[in-house]
N, C-alpha and C positions, 0 to 999 in steps of 0.2 A: 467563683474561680475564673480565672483569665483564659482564652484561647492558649498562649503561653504555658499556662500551668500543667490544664487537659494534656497538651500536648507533651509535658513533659512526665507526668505520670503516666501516660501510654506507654512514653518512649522506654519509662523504665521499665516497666514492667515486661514488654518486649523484650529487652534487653535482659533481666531475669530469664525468662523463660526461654532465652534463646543458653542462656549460657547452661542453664540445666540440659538443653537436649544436645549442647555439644558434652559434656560429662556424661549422657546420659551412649551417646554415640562410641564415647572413647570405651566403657564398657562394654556394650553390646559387639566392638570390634575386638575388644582382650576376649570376651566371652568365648566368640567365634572362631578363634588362634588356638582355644583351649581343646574345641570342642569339634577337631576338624573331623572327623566319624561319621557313618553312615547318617542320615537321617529321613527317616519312613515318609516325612511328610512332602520333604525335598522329590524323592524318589515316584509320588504320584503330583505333583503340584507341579515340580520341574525349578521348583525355588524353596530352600529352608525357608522354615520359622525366624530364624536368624538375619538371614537375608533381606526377610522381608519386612522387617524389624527396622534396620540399618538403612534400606532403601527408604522408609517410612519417616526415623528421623532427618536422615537429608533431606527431605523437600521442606520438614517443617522449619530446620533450618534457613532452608533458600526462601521460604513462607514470613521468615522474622526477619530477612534481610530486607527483602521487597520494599515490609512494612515497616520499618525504620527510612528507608530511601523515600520512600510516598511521604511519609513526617515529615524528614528534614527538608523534601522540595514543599510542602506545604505550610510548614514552619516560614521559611523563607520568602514564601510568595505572602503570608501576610502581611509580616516584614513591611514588605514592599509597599502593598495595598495601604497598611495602616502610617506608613511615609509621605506617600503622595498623594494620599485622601486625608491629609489633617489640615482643616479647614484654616485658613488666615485669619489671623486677630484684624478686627479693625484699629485705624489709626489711635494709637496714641494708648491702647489695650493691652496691657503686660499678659502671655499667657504662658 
């Protein structure tokens, strides 16, 4: 498999998992709209279960962002590398 390829099955699969934890986000924020009541854990922790749930998928979120951004600048930087490091035919050498 190609640098290219890796790169793009990574990408995808990031890209899966990231769309599951924003669904996965949209519910745990419908959950918490439902569920606005005391809760025990909140009251000694100083943060619901809920909360910290929600805080937990947004970083994994901002975690899938990163690492799509780090791919495509390293997608691109080989790009590059494999451009101006493709060695010259000698004369008269179709390549």
């Amino acid at each position: 498999m190609t640098n290219r390829g890796c790169f793009n099955d990574v990408r995808d699969q990031i890209e899966r998992n990231r769309a599951a934890a924003e669904s996965l986000l949209k519910d745990l924020m419908a959950a918490q709209a439902s569920a606005e009541r005391g809760d025990l854990f909140r009251a000694v922790a100083g943060q619901s279960a809920m909360e910290k749930s929600i805080t937990e998928t947004r970083r994994l979120i901002a975690a899938c962002d990163r690492l799509l951004g780090e791919l495509n600048r390293a997608d691109s930087q080989t790009v590059q590398v494999v451009t101006t490091l493709r060695p010259k035919a000698p004369m008269g050498v179709a390549v």
